[in-house]
C-alpha positions as CSV (number, residue, x, y, z in Angstrom):
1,X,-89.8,74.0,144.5
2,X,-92.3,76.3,142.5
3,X,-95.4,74.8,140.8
4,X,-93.8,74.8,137.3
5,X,-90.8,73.2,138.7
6,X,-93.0,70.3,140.1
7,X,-94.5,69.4,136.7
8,X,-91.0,69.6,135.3
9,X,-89.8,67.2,137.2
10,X,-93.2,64.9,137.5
11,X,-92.9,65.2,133.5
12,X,-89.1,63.8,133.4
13,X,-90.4,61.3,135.9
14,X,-93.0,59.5,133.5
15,X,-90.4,59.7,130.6
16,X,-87.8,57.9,132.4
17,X,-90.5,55.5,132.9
18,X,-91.9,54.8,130.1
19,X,-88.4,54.7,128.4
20,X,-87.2,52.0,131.0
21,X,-90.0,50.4,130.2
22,X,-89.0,47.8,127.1
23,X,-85.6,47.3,129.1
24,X,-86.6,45.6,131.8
25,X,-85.5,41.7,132.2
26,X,-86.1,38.4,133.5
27,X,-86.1,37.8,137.3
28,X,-87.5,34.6,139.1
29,X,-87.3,34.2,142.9
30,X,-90.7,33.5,144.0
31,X,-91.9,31.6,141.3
32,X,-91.3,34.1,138.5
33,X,-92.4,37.1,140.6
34,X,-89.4,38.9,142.1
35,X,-88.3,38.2,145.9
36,X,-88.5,42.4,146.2
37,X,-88.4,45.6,143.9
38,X,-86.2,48.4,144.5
39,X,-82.9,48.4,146.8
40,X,-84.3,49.0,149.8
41,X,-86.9,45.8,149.3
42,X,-84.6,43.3,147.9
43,X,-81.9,43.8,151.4
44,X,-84.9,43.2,152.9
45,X,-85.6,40.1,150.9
46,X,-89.1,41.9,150.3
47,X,-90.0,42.5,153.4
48,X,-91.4,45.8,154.7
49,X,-94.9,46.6,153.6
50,X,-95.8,47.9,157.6
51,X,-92.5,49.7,157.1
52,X,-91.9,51.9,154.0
53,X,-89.4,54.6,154.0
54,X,-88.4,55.5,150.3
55,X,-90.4,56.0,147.0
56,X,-89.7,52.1,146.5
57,X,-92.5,51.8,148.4
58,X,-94.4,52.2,145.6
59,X,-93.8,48.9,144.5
60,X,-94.7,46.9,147.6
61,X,-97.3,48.8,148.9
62,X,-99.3,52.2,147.5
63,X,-99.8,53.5,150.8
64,X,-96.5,53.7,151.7
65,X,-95.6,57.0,150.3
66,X,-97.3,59.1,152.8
67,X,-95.0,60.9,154.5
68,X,-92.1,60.9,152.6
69,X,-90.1,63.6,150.9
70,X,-90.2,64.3,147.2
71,X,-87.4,62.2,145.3
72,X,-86.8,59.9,143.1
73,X,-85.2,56.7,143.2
74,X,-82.9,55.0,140.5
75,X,-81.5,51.1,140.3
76,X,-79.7,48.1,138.7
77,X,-79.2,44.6,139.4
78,X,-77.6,42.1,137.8
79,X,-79.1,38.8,138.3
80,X,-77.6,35.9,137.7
81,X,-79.9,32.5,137.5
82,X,-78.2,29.2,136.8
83,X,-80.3,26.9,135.3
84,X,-79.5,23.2,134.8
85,X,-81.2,19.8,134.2
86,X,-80.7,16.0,134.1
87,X,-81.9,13.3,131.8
88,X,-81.1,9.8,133.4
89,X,-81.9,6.2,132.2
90,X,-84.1,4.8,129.2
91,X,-83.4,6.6,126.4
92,X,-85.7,9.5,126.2
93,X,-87.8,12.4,124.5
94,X,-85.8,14.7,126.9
95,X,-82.3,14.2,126.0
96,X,-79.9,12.0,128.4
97,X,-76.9,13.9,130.4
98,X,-76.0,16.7,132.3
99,X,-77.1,20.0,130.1
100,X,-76.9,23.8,131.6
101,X,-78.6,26.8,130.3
102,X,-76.4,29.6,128.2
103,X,-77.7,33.2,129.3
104,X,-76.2,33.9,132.9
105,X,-76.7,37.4,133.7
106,X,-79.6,39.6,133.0
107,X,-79.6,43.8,133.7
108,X,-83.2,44.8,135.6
109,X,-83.4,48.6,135.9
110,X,-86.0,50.0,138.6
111,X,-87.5,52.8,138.7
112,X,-90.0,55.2,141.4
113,X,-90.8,58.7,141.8
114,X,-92.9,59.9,144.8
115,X,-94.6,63.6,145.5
116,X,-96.3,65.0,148.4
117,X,-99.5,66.8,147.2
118,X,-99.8,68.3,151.1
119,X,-99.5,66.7,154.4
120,X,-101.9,64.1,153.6
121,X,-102.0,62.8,150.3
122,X,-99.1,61.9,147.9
123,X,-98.7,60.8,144.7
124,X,-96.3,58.5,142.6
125,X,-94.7,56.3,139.8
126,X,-93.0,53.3,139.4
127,X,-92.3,50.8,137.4
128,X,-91.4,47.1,138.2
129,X,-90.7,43.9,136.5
130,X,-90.8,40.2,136.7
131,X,-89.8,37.4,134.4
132,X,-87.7,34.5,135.0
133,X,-88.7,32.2,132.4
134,X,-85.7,32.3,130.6
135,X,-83.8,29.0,129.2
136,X,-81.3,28.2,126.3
137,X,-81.0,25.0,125.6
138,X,-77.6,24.1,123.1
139,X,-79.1,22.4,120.2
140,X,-77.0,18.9,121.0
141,X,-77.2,16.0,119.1
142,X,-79.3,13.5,120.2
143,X,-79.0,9.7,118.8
144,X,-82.3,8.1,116.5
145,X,-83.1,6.1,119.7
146,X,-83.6,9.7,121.9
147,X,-85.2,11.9,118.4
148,X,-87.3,8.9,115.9
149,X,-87.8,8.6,113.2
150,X,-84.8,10.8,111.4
151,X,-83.1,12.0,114.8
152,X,-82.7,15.6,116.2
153,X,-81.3,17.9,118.2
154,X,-81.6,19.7,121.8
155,X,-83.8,19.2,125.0
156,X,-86.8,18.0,123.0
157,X,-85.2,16.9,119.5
158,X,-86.1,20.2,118.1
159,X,-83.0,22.3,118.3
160,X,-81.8,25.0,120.2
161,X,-85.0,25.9,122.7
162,X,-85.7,27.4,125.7
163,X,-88.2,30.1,126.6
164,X,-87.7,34.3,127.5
165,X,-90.5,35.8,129.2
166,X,-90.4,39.0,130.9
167,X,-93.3,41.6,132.6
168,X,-93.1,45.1,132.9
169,X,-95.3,46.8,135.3
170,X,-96.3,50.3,135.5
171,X,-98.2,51.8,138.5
172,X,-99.4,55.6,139.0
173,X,-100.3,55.8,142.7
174,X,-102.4,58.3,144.9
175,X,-101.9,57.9,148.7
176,X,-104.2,59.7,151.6
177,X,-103.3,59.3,155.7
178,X,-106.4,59.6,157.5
179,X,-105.4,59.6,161.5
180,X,-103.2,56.9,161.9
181,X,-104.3,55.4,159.4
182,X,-102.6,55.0,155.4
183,X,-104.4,54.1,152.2
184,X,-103.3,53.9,149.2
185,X,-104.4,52.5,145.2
186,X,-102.5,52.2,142.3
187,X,-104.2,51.5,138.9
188,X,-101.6,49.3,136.6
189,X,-100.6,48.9,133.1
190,X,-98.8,46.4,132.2
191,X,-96.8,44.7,129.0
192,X,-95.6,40.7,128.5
193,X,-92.8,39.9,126.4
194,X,-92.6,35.9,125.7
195,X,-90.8,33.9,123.4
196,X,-90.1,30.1,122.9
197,X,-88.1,28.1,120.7
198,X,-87.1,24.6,119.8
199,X,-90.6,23.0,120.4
200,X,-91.6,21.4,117.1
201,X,-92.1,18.1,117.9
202,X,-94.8,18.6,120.0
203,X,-96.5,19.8,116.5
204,X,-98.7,17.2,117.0
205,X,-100.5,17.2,120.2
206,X,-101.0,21.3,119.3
207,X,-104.2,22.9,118.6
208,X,-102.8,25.3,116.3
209,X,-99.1,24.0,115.6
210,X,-97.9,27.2,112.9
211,X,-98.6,29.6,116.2
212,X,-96.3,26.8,118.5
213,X,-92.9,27.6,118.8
214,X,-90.1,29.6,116.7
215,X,-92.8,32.7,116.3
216,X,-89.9,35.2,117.7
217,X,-91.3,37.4,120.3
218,X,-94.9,38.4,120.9
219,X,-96.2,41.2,123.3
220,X,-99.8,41.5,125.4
221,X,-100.9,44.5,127.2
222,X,-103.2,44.6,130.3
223,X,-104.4,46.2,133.1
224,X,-105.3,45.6,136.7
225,X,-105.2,47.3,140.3
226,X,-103.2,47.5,143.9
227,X,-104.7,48.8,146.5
228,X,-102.6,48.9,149.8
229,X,-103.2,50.2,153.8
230,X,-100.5,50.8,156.9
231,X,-101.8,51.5,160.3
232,X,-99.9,52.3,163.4
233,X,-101.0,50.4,166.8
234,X,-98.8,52.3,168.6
235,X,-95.9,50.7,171.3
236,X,-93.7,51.1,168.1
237,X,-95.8,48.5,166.5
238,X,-97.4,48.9,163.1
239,X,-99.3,46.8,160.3
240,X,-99.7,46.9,156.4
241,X,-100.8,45.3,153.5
242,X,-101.3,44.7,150.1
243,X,-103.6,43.3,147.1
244,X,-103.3,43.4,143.7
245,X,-106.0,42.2,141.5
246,X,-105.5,39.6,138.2
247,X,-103.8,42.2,135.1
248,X,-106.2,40.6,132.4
249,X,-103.8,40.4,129.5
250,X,-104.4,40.6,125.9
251,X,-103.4,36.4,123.9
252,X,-100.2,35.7,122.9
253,X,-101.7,35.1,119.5
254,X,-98.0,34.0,118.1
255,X,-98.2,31.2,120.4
256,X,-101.8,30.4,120.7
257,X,-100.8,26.5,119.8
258,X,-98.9,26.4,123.2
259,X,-100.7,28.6,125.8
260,X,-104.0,27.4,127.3
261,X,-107.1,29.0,126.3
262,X,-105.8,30.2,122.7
263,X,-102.3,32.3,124.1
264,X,-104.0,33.6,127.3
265,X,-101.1,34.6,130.1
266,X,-103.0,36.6,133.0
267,X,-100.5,37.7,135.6
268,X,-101.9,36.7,139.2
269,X,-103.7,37.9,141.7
270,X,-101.4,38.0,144.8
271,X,-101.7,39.7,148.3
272,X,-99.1,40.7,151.4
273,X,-99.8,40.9,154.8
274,X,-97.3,42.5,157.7
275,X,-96.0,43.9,160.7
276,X,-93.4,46.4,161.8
277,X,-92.0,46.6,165.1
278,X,-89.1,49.7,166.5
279,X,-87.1,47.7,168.5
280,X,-85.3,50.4,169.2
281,X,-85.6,54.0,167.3
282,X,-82.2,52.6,165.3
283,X,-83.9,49.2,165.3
284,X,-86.7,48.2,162.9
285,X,-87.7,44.4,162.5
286,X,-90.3,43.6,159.7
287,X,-92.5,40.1,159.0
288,X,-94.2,39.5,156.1
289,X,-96.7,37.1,154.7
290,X,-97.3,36.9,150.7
291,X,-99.8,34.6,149.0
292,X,-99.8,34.4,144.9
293,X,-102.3,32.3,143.4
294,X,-100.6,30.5,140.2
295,X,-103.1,28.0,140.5
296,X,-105.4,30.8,139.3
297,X,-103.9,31.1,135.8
298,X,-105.2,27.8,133.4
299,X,-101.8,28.5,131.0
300,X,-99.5,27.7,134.3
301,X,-101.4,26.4,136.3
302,X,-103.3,23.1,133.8
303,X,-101.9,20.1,134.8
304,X,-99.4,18.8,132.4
305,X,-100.8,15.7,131.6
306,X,-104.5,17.3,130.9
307,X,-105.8,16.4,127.8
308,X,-104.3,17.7,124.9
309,X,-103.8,19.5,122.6
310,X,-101.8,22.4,123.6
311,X,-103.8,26.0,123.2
312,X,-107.1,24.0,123.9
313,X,-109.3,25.9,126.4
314,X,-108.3,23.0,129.2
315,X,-105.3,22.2,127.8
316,X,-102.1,21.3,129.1
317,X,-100.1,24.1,131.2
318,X,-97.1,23.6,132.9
319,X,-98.4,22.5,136.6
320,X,-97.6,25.1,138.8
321,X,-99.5,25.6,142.2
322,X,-99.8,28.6,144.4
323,X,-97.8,29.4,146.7
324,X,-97.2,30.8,150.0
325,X,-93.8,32.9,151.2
326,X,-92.8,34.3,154.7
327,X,-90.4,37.2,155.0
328,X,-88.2,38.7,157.8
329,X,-86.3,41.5,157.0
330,X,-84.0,44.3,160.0
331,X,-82.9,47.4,159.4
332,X,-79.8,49.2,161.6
333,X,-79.7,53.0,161.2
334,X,-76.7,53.3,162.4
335,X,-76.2,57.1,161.7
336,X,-77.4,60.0,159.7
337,X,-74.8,58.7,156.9
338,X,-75.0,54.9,157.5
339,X,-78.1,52.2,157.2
340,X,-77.6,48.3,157.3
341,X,-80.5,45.8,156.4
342,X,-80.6,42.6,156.1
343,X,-83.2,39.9,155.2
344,X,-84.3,36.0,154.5
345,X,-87.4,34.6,153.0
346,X,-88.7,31.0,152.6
347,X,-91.4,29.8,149.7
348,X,-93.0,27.0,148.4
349,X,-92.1,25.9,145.4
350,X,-94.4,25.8,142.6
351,X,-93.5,22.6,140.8
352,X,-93.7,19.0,141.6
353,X,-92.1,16.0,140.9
354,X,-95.2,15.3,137.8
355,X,-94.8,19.0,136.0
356,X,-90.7,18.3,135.5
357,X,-90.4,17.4,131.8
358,X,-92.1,20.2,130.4
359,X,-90.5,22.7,133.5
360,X,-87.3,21.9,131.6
361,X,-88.5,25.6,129.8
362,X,-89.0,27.2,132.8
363,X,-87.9,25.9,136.2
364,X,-88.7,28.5,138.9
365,X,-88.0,26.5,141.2
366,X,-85.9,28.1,144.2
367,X,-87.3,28.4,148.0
368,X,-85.0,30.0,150.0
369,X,-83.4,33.6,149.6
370,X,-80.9,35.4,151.8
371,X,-80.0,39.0,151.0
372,X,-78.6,41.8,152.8
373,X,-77.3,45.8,152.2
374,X,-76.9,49.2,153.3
375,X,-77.5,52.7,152.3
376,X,-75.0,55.7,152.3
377,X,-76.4,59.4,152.8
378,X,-73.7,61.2,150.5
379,X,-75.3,64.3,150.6
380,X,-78.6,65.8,152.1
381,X,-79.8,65.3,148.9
382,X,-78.4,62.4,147.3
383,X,-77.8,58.8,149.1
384,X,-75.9,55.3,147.5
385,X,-77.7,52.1,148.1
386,X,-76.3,48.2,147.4
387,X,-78.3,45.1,148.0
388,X,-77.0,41.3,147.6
389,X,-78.4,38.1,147.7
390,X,-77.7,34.3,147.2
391,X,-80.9,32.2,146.2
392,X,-79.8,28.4,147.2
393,X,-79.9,25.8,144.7
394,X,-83.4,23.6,144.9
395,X,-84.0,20.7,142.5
396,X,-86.9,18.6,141.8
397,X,-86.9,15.0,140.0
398,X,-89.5,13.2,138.3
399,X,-90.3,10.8,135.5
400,X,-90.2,12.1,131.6
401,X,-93.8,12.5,130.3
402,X,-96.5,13.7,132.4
403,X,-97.4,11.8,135.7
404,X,-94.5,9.1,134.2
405,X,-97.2,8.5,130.6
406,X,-94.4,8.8,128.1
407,X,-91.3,7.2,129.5
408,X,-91.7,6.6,133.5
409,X,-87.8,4.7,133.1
410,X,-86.2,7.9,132.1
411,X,-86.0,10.4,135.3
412,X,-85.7,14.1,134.6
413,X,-84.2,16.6,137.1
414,X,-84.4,20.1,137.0
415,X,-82.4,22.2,139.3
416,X,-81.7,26.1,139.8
417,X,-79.4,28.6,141.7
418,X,-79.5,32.3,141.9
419,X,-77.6,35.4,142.5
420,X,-78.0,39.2,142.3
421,X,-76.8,42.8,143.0
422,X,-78.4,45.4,143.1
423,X,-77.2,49.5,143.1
424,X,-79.4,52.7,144.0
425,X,-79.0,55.8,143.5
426,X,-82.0,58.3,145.6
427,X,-82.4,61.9,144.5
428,X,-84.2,64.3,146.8
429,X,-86.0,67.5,145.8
């Protein structure tokens, strides 16, 4: 491919991106990050960053492109996260009965395109996405006992509520090899999207209750970095690893009254660490380590029960800790046309029994994830890729109110199930 040809196609690249880029949905697997971006990734159930083989790489680890051909890659997955929670006992704040979210199914697009320079250094794009705070509560009834003094309606007497939240991240990306050894950073841009609704009753423990709830939805911007290595030890054995920094986001300034620190939502600073071993040349097993630090972020991370009001600069947040997750993902290559992967992770979950009541909006809670899939080579220079997985259901109980303060007779559970799909397409050049 000629010179002009290159620039064509880089050109088209960035413009599918950016384009993409408002589309993308919520997702929530590991807390609200996704369990893996790309095709190749989520079969894995994220593993891989010792072992990257496509331009998805681009989203797990920057180094990763080295040595790969010039294509680009192409997905969907539907994601289905079911959402469901409990009110039991005393009449409560929280309303009393079995309630499940509306909202089922959510489209996330991905998106990476990877270039050698020469036979050492490579470039790319990508552009991935993660969300998952997503609720719709029905706008029940509720009786003047549950809603004083006039009665009300929903999860918290105020209506139809729940919370969207989605993050869009784009990453341009400059690898070098140096020996056996890969480097790789990635400079990132990235764009929240949050809304919430039905929250007016807590009007009153709010710093600034006309930026609380029912605002429609507000966008930050923000920027950050990834910076990623792979190193071969040789014996078929061969290491990798991530970090990518805090993306310091602009406020939320429609919802300043809820947020801690006046609307502030940094997305945080996370790391991977891993090993690749050829069992076999068909055979490649992969273990992974990731670590993100929620606890990092005062608007998630505030205890639920610190002092109000809402939006204050130690104000209340919704209690989530960091957390740690291990990965194993294999990969057959069973022939030139044929691939099969499979993969299971395991994670903490970042909510306890204290944080459940106000988790109603967001519970990210699930642990466990078991995926698998395969590629298909149709052509030299086009191959088909699927990926499944089934996210088991995890539920966490608690007393209404934080640490039990408002109502410690009326228990709350929250409880959540996943499952995706995910189809690739891979272009090469």
């Amino acid at each position: 491919m000629n010179i002009s040809k290159k620039v064509q196609v880089s050109a088209a690249a960035l413009s599918i991106g950016m384009m993409m880029l408002p589309a993308l949905s919520a997702d929530a697997t590991e807390g609200y990050f996704q369990n893996g971006n790309g095709v190749r990734h989520k079969a894995l159930a994220g593993a891989g960053v010792a072992d990257t083989r496509d331009s998805t790489a681009l989203a797990i680890n920057p180094a990763g492109i080295i040595g790969i051909d010039r294509q680009l890659n192409l997905g969907i997955t539907l994601f289905s996260p079911r959402r469901s929670f409990t009110g039991s006992g005393d009449p409560g704040f929280t309303a009393t009965g079995n309630f499940k979210s509306d909202s089922n199914y959510f489209p996330i697009p991905d998106f990476s395109y990877a270039s050698p320079i020469d036979e050492n250094s490579a470039w790319g794009i990508a552009i991935t996405a993660n969300g998952g705070m997503n609720t719709d509560w029905a706008p029940n009834p509720r009786p003047l006992p549950d809603c004083p003094p006039l009665g009300g309606a929903g999860a918290f007497c105020g209506g139809l509520s729940g919370v969207n939240m989605s993050q869009a991240i784009l990453s341009l990306t400059y690898a070098r090899k140096i020996g056996n050894f890969r480097v790789g950073i990635a400079p990132l841009l990235a764009m929240n999207m949050f809304r919430v609704r039905g929250l007016a009753a807590f009007g009153g423990f709010s710093s600034d209750p006309g930026n609380l709830t029912d605002r429609g939805t507000d966008f930050a911007f923000g920027y950050g970095i990834k910076v990623g290595f792979q190193a071969d030890l040789g014996e078929g054995f061969r290491i990798g690893g991530n970090w990518q920094s805090r993306i310091y986001m602009s406020k939320f300034d429609k919802y300043a009254g809820l947020f801690a620190e006046q609307g502030d939502f940094d997305i945080p600073m996370n790391f991977t660490l891993g090993l690749a071993f050829d069992a076999s040349p068909k055979l490649t097993i992969m273990a992974d380590y990731k670590k993100i630090y929620y606890s990092k972020i005062a608007s998630i991370a505030n205890s639920p029960f610190a002092p109000f009001p809402f939006g204050a600069s130690n104000g209340p947040g919704f209690g989530w800790k960091s957390i740690d997750i291990f990965k194993l993902g294999i990969e057959y290559r069973h022939s030139d046309t044929w691939t099969w992967r499979a993969g299971f992770s395991k994670n903490d979950n970042p909510v306890g029994p204290e944080a459940v009541t106000i988790n109603i909006l967001a519970p990210g809670i699930v642990k466990t994830h078991i995926t698998g899939g395969f590629a298909f080579k149709v052509s030299e220079k086009s191959t088909i890729s699927f990926a499944a997985g089934y996210i088991p259901s995890t539920t966490v109980t608690g007393p209404e109110g934080p640490g039990g303060g408002f109502n410690p007779n009326h228990t709350v559970s929250i409880k959540m199930y996943q499952m995706e799909a995910t189809i690739g397409w891979t272009r090469h050049f």
